[in-house]
N, C-alpha and C positions, 0 to 999 in steps of 0.2 A: 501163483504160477508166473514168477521172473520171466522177461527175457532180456537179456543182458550181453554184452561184447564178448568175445572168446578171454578169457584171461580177466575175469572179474569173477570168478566164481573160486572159492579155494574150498576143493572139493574134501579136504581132512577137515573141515569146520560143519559142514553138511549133517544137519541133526534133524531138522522135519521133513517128515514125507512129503514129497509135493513135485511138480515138473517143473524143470527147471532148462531155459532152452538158449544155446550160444549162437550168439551170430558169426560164423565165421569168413575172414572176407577169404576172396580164391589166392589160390596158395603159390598163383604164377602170378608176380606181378611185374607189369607191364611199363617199359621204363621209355616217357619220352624223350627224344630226343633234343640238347640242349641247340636253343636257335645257335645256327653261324654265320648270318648277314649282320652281324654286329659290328658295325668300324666307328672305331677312336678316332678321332683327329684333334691333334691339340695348338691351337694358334691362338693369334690376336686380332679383336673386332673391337668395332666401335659403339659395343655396348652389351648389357647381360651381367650374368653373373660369372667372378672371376673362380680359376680351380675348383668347379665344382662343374659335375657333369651332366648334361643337358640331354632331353632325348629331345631328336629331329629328324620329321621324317623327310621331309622337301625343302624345296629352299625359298617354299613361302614360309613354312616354319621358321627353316635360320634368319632371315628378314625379319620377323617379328622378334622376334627371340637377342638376333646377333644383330642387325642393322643390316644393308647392304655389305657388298662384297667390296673390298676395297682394291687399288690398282698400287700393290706392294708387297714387300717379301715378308714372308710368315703369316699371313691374310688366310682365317678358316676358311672364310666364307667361299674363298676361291680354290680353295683343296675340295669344296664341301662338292663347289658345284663340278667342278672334275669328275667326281663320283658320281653325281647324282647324274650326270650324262649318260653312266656306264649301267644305271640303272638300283645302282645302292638306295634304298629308303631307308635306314636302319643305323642312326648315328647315336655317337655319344661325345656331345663336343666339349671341350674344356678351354674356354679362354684364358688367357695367359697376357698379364702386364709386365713393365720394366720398375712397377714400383712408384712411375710418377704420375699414373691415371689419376683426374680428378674427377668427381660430381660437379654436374654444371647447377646450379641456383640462382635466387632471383631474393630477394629482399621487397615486403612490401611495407610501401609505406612507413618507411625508417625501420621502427621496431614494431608492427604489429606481424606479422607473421614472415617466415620463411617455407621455400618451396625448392627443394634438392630433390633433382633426379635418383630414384630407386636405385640405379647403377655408375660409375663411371662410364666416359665416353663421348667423346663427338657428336653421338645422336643424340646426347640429351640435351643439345645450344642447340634442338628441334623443338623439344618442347614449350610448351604455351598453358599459364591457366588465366581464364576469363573470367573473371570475377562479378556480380553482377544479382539483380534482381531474383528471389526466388518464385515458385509459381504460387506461392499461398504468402497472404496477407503479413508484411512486416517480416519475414525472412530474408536469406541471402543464395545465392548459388554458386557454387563456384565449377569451372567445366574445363577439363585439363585434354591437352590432345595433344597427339603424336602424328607425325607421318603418315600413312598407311595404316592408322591401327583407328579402330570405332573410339569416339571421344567419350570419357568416365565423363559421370554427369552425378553433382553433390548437388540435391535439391532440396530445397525448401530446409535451411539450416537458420535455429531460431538463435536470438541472441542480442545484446546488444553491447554497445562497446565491447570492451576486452573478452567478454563472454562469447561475443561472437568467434570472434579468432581463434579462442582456444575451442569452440566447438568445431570450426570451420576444420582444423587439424586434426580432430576427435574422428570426422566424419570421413577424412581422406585415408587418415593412419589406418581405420578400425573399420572403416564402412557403417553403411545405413543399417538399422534391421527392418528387414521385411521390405530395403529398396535395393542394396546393392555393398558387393565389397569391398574391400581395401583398394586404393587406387595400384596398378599396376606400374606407373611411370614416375610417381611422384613422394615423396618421403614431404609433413609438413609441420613444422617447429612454431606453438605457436611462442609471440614475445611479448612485453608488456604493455602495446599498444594501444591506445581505446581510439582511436580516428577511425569514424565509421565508412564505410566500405562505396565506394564512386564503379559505376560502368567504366572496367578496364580492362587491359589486355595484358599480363605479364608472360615476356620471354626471360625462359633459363639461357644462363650463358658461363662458358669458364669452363665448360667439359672437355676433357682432353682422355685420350685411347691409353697412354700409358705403352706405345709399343714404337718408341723413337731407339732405344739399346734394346734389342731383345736378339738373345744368343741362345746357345747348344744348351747351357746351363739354366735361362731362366724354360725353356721347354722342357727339359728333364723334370723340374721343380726339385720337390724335399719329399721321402718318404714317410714322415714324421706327421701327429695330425697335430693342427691339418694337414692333409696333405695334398699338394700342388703340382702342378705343368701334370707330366705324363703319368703319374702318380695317383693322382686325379682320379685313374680310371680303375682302379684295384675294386676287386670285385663286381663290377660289372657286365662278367660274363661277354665283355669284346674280343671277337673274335680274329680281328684286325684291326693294325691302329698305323696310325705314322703322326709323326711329330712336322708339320706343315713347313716344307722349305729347308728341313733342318739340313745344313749339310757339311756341320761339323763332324767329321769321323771321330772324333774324341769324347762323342755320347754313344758310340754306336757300341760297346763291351756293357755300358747300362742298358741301353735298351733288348737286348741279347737277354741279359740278367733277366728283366721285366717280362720280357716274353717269357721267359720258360716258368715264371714264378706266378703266371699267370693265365697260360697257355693259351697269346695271343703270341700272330704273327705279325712281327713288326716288319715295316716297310721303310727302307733307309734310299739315299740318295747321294750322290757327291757334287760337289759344286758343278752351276751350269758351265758348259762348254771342258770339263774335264778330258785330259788325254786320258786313251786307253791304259797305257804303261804307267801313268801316275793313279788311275784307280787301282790297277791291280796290285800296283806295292801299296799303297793307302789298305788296302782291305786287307794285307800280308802285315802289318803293322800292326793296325787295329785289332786282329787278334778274332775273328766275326767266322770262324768256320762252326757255324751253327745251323742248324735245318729251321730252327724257329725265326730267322732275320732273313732277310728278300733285299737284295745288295743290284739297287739301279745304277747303270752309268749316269752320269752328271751328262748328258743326251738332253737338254730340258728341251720343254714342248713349247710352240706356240699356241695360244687360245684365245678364242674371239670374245672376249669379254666386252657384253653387247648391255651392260649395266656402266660402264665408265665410256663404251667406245672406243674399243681401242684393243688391236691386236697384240695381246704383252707373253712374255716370255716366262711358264710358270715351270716346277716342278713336276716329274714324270709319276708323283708317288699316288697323287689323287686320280689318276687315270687305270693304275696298275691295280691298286686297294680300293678301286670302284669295281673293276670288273670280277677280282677276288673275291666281293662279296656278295657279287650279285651269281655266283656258278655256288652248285653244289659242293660240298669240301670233298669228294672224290674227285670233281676235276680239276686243269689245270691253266693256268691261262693261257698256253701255248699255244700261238695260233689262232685266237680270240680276238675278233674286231675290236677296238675302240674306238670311241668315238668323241666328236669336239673335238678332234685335232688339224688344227690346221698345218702344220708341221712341224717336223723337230731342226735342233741345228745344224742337223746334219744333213738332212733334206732339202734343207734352205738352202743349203750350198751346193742342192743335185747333185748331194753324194751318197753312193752308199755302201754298205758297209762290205768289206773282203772277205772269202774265206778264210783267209788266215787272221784275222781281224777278228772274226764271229767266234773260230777254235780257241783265241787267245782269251775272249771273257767266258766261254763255256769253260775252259780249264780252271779258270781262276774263281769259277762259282759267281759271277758276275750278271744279272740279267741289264735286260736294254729293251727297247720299244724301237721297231725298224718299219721301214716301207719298202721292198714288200715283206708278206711273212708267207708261208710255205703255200697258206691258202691263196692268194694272189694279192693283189695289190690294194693292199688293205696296213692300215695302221695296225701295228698288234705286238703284245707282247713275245718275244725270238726265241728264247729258252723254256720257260717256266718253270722255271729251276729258283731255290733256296742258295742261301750263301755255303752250303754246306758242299765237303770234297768228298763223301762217303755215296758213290751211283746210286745205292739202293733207298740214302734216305736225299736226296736232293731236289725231291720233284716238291712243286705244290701241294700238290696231292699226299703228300706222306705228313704233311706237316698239319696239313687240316684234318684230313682223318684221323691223324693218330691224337690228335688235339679234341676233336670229336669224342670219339670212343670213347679216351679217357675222363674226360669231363662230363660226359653224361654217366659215366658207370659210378663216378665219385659225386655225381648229383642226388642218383637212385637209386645206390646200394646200400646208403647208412641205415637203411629201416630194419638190417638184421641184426646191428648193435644191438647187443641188448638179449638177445632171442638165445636158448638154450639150442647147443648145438645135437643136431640129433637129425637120423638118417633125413627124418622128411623135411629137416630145412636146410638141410643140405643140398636135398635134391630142388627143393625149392628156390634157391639161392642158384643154383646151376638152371636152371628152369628160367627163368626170367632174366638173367644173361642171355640164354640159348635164344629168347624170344625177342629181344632185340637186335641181336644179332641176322636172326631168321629174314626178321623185317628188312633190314640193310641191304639183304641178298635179294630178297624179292623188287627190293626196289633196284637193283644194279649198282649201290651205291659198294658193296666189297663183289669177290665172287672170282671165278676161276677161269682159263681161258679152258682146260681142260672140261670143265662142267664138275666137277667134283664139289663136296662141300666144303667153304671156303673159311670154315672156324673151327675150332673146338673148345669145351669147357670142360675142364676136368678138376671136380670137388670132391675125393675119396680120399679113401685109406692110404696110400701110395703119398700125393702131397700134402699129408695131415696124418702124421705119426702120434699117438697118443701123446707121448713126451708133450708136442704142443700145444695139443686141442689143452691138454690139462691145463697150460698158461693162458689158456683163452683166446689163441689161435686160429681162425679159420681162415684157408687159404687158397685162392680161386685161381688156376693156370688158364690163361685162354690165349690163343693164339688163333688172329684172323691174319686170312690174305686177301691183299687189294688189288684191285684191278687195274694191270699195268697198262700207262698212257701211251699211246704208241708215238716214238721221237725218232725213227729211222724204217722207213717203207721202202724196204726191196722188194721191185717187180724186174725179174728176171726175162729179157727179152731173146727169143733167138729168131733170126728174122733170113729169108733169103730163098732159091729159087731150090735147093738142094734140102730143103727142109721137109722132113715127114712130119703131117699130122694122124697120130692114132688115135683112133677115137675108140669110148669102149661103149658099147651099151650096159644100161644098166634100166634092171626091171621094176616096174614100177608095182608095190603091193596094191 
């Protein structure tokens, strides 16, 4: 008497009598929804791993991870913490060098061992190992520390002469068993030295960042694997990303590319203190009339960077792409405090912006960060608008929802590959669309102002004509509508001594 999964039983092979019982799972399945607080950010820091992407939730993380945040252009760690103001926990960072980052190292001892930092970078002419007595009889230990991070402790390492060094390496590259693992900070070569080992203190030194040239082009990286700068982040499922400080417009048709190949919203920027008239032909040039790219004026902000001391001048992108990721993808940033700003350029000069000023980057698909914004006198982003010139797809909101939807249906529908098509997984297939969907409305996340139902799914006869179902066709129409952001509130006043008010009653059930 089997019991066995549904589809393991090949019921034309069935010769003894006997019960035989399927498991079948429910025939609506249930599609979660793919995270969208995912933000990219690709820059340069003073330590980590390079073009490869990092998850971070805080910016204690990126400190351990990336080093401090540094007081210069293209600096993650100062996009990260932008964001992280706006309330984003949810990164995927990629450092980016110019190619001439080194490892800092130390030499002991002429030739008995060497000690290179794990990564390039500045932070590592931090590092220290102390070398020294172990805690058991005729051993050695050696004890590496960083900054801010708990110190690796190699103990009790047996050996003598040259055997020691190469064990002493053995123990750092590979770790203890049953004490502890591979060192974190430190890579160690040993050499042919046999000079036995003195209480000492070795500093790494000769680390350098690697980000004295770094341009439009080393941020983009190479598509190719490896692959590098913005590149980095392909399949990731990032939901938002921006290239830190970047504000060459002559990356902006690739990152365009990237986003739709990816269906992440990219967040672009133009140089700080840019004129209006020179953005708007800059972005008529560049060629960016796209719903997936987010087109800031060069507006930059000031921010109290209370790690260096010192109030400096960053980009608008980590402010707008924190608070992006931190709202639901049905809404939009419009309107939306930010926060950490102490102001922008344009503020600083107790100015601000005209209406004809404000009509001239709404027409051109342009957004901006103003003081004030409709809600009052509050930092916030002015539009929430995409670079895109098409009304109905230009808002925030169209570009994350429809990035949503899409990306979760192409998460959770490939489980009907495969499956012989036939009424009931048809209805099955339209079933569990319909269920995600349902979800979405319950939640306020699509939905109607009228109250009607705001989807539909339709898997029939009609769009699956035999001709195709025969080539192995099956074909899902659905059509959701979103819940439109309100960007213009007419209240109708009529005011005055000659005015009638009617009143009606109305009965109450």
């Amino acid at each position: 008497m089997p019991v066995v999964q549904q589809g393991s039983i090949n019921t034309t092979a069935l010769i003894v009598p006997d019960l035989y019982v399927q498991i079948v799972p429910p025939s609506v399945t249930l599609l979660n929804g793919l995270p969208t607080n995912i933000l990219g950010v690709v820059g340069t820091a003073t330590w980590g791993p390079a073009n490869a992407p990092t998850v971070v939730g805080s910016m204690a993380d990126y400190s351990r991870q990336f080093g401090a945040i540094q007081a210069r252009k293209y600096d993650m760690g100062t996009a990260v913490a932008a964001a992280v103001l706006q309330g984003a926990n949810n990164f995927r960072c990629v450092r980016v060098t110019d190619g001439t980052d080194v490892a800092a190292t130390v030499v002991v001892l002429a030739t008995c061992i060497t000690f290179t930092s794990k990564y390039t970078g500045t932070l590592g002419n931090s590092a220290q190992v102390i070398v020294g007595t172990g805690s058991q009889a005729n051993t050695s230990k050696a004890t590496v520390t960083m900054p801010g991070q708990v110190p690796e402790v190699f103990d009790n390492i047996a050996g003598t002469a040259n055997a020691l060094w190469v064990n002493m390496a053995a123990a750092i590259n590979n770790g203890q068993s049953g004490q502890r693992g591979p060192s974190q900070f430190i890579v160690a070569t040993a050499g042919a030295g046999t000079t036995a080992p003195t209480l000492a203190t070795y500093s790494l030194a000769g680390g350098t960042d690697g980000a004295t040239t770094i341009t439009g082009t080393v941020l983009l990286g190479v598509d190719t694997v490896p692959r590098k700068g913005m590149y980095a982040l392909r399949n990731t499922n990032t939901s938002i990303a921006f290239l830190a400080d970047c504000d060459d417009t002559t990356t902006f048709t690739n990152q365009v590319a990237y986003g739709y190949s990816e269906g992440t919203y990219m967040v672009g920027v133009t140089p700080a203190g840019d004129a209006i008239a020179a953005a708007v032909t800059a972005k008529a040039t560049a060629g960016i009339d796209a719903y997936i790219f987010k087109y800031l004026l060069g507006d930059w902000v000031y921010f109290n960077d209370t790690v260096n001391n010192q109030v400096r001048l960053i980009s608008p992108q980590g402010f707008v792409a924190g608070r992006l990721a931190n709202l639901s993808p049905e809404q939009s940033s419009l309107n939306k405090p930010l926060y950490g700003i102490v102001g922008t350029q344009k503020s600083y000069q107790n100015l601000t912006y005209s209406s004809a000023e404000l009509a001239l980057l709404g027409v051109a698909g342009i957004d901006l960060i103003t003081n004030p914004i409709p809600a009052g006198n509050s930092f916030g982003v002015r539009f929430g608008h995409n670079s895109s010139s098409n009304a109905v797809t230009n808002g925030d909101n169209y570009t994350r929802m429809t990035n949503y939807i899409a990306y979760t249906l192409n998460g959770g529908m490939g489980l009907f590959i495969g499956q012989l098509q036939s009424p009931t997984v048809r209805r099955s297939a339209a079933a569990t669309i319909s269920a995600f969907l349902e979800a979405l409305t319950g939640q306020n996340m699509i939905g109607s102002a009228d109250g009607t139902q705001p989807y539909s799914v339709q898997i029939d006869n009609t769009n699956n004509p035999q001709n195709r179902v025969a080539l192995g066709y099956m074909q899902a129409d659905v059509k959701v509508r979103y819940l439109s952001v309100i960007e213009k509130f007419i209240i109708n006043v009529e005011g005055g001594q000659s005015v009638t008010i009617n009143r009606q009653s109305v009965a109450l059930a």
